[in-house]
C-alpha positions in Angstrom: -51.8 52.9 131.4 -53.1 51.0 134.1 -51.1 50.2 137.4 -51.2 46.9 137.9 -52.4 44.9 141.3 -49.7 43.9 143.4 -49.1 41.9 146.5 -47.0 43.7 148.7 -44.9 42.1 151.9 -45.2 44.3 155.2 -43.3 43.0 158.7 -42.7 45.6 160.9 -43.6 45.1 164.2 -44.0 46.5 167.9 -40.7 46.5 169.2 -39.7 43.7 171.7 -43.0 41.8 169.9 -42.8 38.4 168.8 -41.7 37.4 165.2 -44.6 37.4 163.4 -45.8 36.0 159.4 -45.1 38.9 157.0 -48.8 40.3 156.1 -48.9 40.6 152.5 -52.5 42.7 150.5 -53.4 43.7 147.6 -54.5 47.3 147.6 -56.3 49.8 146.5 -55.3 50.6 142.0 -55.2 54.2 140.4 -55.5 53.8 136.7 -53.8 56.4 134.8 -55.6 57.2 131.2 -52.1 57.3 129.0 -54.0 59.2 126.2 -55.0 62.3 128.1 -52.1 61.9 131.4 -55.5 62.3 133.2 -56.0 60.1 136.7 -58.8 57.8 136.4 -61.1 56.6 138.9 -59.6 54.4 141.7 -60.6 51.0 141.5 -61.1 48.9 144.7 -60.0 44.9 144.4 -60.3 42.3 146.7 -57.7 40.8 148.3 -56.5 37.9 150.8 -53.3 37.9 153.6 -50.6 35.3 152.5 -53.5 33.2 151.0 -55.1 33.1 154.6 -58.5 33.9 155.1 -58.3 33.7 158.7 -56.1 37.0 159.0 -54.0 36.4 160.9 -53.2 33.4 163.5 -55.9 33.0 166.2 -54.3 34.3 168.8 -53.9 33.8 173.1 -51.9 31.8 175.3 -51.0 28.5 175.8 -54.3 27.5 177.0 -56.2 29.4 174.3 -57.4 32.8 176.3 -57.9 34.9 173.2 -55.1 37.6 173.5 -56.4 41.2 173.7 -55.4 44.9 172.5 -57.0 46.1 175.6 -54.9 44.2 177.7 -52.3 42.5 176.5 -51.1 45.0 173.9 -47.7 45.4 174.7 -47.0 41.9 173.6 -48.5 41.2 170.7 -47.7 40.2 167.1 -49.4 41.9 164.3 -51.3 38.5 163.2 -52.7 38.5 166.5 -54.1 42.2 166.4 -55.8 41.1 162.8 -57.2 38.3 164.8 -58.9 40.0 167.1 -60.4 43.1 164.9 -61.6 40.3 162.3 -65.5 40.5 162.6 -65.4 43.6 164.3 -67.9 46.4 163.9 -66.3 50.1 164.9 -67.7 53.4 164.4 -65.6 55.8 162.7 -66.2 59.6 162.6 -65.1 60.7 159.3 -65.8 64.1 158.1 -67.6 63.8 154.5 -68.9 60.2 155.4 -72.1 62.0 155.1 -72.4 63.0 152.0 -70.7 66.4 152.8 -68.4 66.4 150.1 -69.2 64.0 147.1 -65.4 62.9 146.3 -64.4 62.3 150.1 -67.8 60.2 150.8 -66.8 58.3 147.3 -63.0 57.7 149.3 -64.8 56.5 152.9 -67.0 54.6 151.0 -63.9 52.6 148.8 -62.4 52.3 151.9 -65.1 50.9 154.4 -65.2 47.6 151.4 -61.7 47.3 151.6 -61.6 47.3 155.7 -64.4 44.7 155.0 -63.1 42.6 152.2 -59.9 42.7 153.8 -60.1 42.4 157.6 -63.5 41.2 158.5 -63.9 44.9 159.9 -67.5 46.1 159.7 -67.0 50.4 159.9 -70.4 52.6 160.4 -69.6 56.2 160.1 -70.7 58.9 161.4 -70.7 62.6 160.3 -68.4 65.0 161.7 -70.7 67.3 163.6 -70.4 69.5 166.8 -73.3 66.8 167.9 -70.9 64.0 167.6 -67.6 65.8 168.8 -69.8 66.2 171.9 -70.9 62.8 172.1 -66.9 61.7 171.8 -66.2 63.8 175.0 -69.1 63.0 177.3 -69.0 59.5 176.8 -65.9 59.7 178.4 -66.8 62.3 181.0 -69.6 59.7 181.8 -67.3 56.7 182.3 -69.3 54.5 179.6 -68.3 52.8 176.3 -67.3 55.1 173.8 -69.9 55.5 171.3 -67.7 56.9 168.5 -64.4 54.7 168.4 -62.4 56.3 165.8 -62.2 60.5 165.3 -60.6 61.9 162.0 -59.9 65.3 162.2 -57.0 68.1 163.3 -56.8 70.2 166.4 -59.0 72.6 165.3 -61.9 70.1 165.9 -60.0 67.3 168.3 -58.5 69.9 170.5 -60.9 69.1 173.9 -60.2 65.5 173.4 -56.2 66.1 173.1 -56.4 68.3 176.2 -59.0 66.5 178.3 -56.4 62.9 178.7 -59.4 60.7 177.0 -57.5 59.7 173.8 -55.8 55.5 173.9 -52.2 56.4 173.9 -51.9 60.1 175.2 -50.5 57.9 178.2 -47.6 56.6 177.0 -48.5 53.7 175.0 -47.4 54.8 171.7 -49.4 52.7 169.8 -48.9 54.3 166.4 -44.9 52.6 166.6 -46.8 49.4 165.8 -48.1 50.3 162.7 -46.2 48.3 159.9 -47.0 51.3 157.9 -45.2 53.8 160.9 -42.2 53.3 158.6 -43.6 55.3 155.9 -43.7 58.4 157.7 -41.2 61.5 158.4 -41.2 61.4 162.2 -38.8 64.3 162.0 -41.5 66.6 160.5 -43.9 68.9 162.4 -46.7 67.4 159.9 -46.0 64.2 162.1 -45.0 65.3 165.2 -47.0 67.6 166.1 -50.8 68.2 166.1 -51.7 72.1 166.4 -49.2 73.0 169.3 -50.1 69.2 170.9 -46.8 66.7 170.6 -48.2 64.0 168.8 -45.9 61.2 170.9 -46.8 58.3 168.5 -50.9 58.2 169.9 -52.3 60.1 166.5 -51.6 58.3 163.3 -51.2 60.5 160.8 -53.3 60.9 157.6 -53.9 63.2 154.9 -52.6 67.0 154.6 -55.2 69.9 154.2 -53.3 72.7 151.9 -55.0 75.4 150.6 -54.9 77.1 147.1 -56.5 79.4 144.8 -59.1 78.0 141.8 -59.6 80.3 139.3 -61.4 80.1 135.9 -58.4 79.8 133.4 -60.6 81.3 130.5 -60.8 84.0 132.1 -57.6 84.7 134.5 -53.8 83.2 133.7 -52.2 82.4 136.9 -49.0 82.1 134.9 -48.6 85.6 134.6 -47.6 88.5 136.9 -49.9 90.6 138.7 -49.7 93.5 136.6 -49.4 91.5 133.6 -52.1 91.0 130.4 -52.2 88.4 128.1 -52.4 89.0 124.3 -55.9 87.3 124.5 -56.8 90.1 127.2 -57.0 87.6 130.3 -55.1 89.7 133.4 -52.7 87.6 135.6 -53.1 86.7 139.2 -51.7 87.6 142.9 -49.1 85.4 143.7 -48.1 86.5 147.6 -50.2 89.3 149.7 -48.1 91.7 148.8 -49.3 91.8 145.2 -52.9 90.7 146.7 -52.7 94.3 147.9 -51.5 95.9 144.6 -54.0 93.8 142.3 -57.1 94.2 144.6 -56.7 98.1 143.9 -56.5 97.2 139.9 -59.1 94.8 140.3 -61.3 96.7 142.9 -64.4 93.7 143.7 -62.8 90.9 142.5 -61.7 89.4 145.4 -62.6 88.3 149.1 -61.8 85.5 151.5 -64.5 83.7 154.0 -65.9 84.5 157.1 -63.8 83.5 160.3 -67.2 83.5 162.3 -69.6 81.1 160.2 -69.4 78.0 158.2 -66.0 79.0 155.7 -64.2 80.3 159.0 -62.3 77.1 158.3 -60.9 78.4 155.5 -61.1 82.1 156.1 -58.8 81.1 159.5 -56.2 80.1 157.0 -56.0 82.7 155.0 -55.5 85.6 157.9 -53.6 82.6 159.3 -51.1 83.1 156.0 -50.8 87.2 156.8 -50.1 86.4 160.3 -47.0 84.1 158.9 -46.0 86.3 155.6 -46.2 89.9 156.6 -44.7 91.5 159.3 -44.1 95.2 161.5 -42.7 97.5 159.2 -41.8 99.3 162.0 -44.5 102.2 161.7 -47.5 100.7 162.5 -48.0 99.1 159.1 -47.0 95.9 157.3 -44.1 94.8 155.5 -43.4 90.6 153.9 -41.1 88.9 156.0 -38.8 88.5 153.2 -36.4 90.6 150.5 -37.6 91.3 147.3 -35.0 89.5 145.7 -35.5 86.2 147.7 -36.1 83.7 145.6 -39.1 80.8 146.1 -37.0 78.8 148.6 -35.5 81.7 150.7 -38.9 83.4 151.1 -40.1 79.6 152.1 -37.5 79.5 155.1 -38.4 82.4 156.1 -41.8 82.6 156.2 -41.7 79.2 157.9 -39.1 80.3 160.7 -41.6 83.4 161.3 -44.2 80.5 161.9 -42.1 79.1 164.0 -41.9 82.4 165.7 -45.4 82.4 166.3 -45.3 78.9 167.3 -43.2 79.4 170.3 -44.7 82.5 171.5 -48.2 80.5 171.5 -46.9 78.1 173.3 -45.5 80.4 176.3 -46.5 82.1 179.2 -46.9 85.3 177.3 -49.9 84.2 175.0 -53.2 85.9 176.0 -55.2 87.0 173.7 -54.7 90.8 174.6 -51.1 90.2 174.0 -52.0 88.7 170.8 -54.0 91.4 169.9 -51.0 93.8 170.3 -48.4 91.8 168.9 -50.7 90.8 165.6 -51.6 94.7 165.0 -49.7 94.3 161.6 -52.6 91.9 160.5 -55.3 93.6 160.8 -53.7 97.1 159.4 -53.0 94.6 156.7 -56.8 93.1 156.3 -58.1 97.2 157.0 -56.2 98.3 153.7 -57.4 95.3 151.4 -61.5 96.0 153.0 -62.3 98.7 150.5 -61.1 96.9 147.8 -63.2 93.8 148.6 -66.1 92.3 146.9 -69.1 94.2 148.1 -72.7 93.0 149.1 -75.4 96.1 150.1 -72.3 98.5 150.4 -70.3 96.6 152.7 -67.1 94.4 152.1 -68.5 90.5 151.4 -66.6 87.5 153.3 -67.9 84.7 151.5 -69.9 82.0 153.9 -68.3 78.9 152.5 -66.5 77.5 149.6 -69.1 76.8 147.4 -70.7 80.4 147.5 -67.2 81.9 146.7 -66.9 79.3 143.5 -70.9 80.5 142.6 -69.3 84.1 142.4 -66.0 82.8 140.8 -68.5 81.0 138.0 -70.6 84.4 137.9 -67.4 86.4 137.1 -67.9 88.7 140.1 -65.2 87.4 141.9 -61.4 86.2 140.3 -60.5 83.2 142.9 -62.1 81.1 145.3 -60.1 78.6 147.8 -59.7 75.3 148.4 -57.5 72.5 150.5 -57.1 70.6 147.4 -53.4 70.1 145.7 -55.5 68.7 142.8 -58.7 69.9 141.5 -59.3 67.9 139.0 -61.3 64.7 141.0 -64.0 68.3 141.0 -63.7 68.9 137.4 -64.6 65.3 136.5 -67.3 64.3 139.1 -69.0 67.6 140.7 -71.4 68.8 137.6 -71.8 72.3 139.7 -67.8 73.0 139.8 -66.0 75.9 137.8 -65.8 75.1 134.3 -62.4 76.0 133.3 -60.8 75.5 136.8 -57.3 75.6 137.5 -55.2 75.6 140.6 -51.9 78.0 142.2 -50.4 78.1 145.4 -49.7 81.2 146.8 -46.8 81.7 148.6 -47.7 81.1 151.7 -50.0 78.2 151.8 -50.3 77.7 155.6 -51.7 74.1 156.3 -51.7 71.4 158.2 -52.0 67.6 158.8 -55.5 65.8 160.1 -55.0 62.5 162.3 -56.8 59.6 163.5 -57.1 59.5 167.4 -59.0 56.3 169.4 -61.1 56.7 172.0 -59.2 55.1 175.0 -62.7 54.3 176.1 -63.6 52.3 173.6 -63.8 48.4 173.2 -62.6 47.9 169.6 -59.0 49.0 169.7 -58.0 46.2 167.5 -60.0 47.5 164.9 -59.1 51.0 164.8 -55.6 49.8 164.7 -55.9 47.7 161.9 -57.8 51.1 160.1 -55.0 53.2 161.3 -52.4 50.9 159.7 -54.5 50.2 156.3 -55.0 54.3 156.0 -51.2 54.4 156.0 -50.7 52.5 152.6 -48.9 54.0 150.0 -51.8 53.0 147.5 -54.5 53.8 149.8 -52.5 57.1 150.6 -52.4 58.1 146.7 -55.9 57.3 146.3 -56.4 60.2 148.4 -55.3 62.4 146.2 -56.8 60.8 143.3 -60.2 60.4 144.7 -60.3 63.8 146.7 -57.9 66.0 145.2 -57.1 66.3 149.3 -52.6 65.9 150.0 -51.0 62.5 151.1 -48.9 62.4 154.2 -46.6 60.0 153.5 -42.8 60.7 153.4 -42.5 59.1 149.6 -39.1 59.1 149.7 -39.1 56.1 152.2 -41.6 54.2 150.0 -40.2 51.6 147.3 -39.2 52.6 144.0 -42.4 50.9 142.5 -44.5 53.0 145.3 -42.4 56.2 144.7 -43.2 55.8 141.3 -47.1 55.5 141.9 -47.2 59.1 143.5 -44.8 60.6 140.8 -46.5 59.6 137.8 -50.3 60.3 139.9 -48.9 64.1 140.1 -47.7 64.6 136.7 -50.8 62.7 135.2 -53.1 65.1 136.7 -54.1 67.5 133.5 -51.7 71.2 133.0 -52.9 73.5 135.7 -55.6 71.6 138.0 -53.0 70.4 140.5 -49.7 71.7 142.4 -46.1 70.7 141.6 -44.2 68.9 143.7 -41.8 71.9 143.9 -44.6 74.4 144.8 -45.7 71.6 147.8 -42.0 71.9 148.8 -41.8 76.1 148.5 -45.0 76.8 149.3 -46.8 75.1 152.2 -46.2 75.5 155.4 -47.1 73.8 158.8 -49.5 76.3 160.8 -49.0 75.2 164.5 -50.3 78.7 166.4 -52.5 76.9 168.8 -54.5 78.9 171.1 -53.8 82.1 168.3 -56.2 80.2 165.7 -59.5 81.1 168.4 -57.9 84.1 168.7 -58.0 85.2 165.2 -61.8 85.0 164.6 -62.4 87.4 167.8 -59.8 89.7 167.1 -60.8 90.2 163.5 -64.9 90.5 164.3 -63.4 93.3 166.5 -61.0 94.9 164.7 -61.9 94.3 160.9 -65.6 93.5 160.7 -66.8 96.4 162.9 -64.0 98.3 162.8 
């Protein structure tokens, strides 16, 4: 069944703004295949404002100054932003614009005709590269233009720029409150309101959730059973918290391993001793224990491994943090990663951290190793476009999925402000949102409970059409990911465990 195009009225404004004429788009359309409940391919349309190709109005004062973001922000309407971005060109650096990952280049490319069609807004990306996170900062340093306009990413790879003062907004001027599509967003929530250990304080507009899971090859593994567990067709079941990691890694001696923290994966391999950092605790001896009972059930180990992040959180964030204090508060970690080595896939008779995703899925295809990872919540945008993906994938959370949101951030250096607010606000629709997921596989950040019945149920029947096993539950998104905000402790983890797991 296919979702049909819609028109949609949006008219919230920049408090104390001027009234302004209710923008009205047609967005981007997920098709859902009724037949198999599979998602289809998003479709991009082409759209007008209220039947106005101008827009927006034109803008300025009474004597016809052209109004602008750079100056005159704090007074104007929302037509007169869309004004002024309208036959702009900005240059956005968007991680997978590149070609870096086919399904997120297919999203950025959908989206750069929509900003077009739309807005009049030319975008020309750029890769996500230490090259151009350099560029970012030294423009600034260097008091010229900002080259790069636009920066999507998380703390992990916008930390200088949140700490060095050079992002538009990390002054007061909350420009993300004047987003129409601000409503749509929990501001209550650490996945808002907070980027790493940084306040957000309305100057990084939210977008997309990374959350990692487990892909497996279902002919050969069944998720759905407990560690210890066989089928009757002879396929063993999976880990489904570290504590049976531990347990099925001695059963299943080789068959698993997690990325390097040190080399290309250490994004990933971060998360993962990022998630025993948050789950497992002191046992009191010198070894480690989970944070929880036994008996907890799925939402009472949630809370609490979430309140031990928060834990974490705080001590980061105080004047105790250093990373020899870390190292001596965190001992239960690496005790924890020391026991699993042995049991490790093994490479020239040594213990194997995989050096990016798509080596651990090569192994994962090879039968050498049982899981790989990913930050999808849906895997099955893989399954359908990516020829070199596991045949028979399928997805689980484990129980601690420790994630986090990415952001947009401006330049305050650069000159086309307009624009990347207009960008900000259009990344922030519900249909653009959901196409996200559809296209990527990658989490939506919006709060869908504040979204319209008709828009709630675009996200609903999006999840459930995904086929049986390639993409999370809502309750397992609920019970099973967590906001990781251990700031400085995430550089801290790859020294620490090069020192005491590697060559240990």
């Amino acid at each position: 069944m296919d979702l049909p195009m819609e028109e949609n009225s949006n008219h919230r404004l920049k408090a104390g703004s001027p009234e302004t004429t209710p923008l009205t788009r047609r967005r981007f359309v997920l098709g859902l295949a009724a037949a198999t409940g599979a998602l289809g391919v998003v479709a991009l349309t082409g759209c007008t404002n209220s039947g106005d190709t101008d827009n927006g109005t034109d803008g300025g004062d009474q004597g016809g100054t052209p109004l602008s973001v750079e100056t005159d922000f704090a007074t104007m309407t929302w037509d007169e932003i869309l004004a002024e971005a309208k036959g702009d060109t900005i240059t956005f650096c968007a991680w997978g614009s590149g070609g870096a990952d086919a399904m997120v280049e297919q999203f950025w490319a959908k989206f750069k005709e929509q900003a077009a069609q739309d807005y009049g807004v030319t975008i020309e990306y750029v890769e996500d590269t230490a090259e151009f996170e350099e560029r970012f900062i030294s423009d600034y340093a260097d008091g010229i233009d900002a080259t790069i306009d636009m920066f999507w990413g998380a703390s992990a790879s916008i930390g200088a720029q949140l700490n060095a003062g050079m992002l538009w907004g990390d002054d007061g001027n909350q420009w993300v409150k004047a987003l129409p599509n601000n409503e749509y967003l929990d501001w209550t929530s650490s996945d808002t309101n907070l980027n790493g250990t940084i306040p957000n304080d309305y100057y990084q507009a939210p977008f997309m959730k990374v959350t990692p899971a487990m892909v497996y090859a279902a002919d050969k593994y069944d998720a759905s059973l407990a560690w210890d567990a066989t089928s009757s067709d002879g396929r063993p079941g999976l880990f489904h918290n570290l504590s049976e990691l531990y347990q099925w890694v001695q059963k299943n001696p080789g068959k698993f391993t997690y990325l390097d923290l040190l080399g290309k994966g250490g994004f990933h391999g971060k998360q993962f001793v990022t998630s025993v950092l948050y789950e497992l605790t002191d046992d009191g001896s010198g070894g480690w224990k989970p944070i929880y009972a036994e008996g907890d059930d799925a939402q009472a180990r949630s809370t609490k491994i979430q309140a031990h992040a928060e834990e974490w959180f705080a001590w980061a964030t105080s004047a105790d943090a250093t990373e020899e204090a870390f190292l001596a508060k965190s001992g239960y970690v690496w005790k924890y990663l020391n026991d699993l080595k042995p049991h490790l896939f093994q490479l020239d008779g040594a213990a194997h951290y995989g050096a990016d995703a798509y080596e651990m899925v090569s192994y994962v295809n090879s039968g050498d190793l049982a899981t790989s990872f990913t930050t999808c919540v849906s895997i099955y945008p893989k399954t359908q476009d990516d020829p070199s993906y596991l045949p028979n994938a399928q997805l689980y959370l484990m129980e601690t999925s420790v994630g986090y949101p990415d952001f947009i951030v401006v330049a305050k250096n650069s000159k086309h402000k307009a624009a990347a607010i207009v960008l900000s606000n259009l990344l922030l629709d519900p249909q653009v949102n959901a196409s996200v997921t559809a296209t990527t596989g990658n989490a939506y950040n919006l709060d869908i409970t504040k979204l319209s019945a008709e828009d709630k149920k675009l996200f609903t029947d999006m999840m459930e059409g995904f086929p049986k096993g390639t993409a999370a539950s809502a309750d397992q998104l609920v019970t099973s990911a967590h906001n990781v905000s251990s700031g400085a402790v995430s550089t801290w983890l790859g020294t620490v465990w090069d020192a005491q797991v590697v060559k240990a």
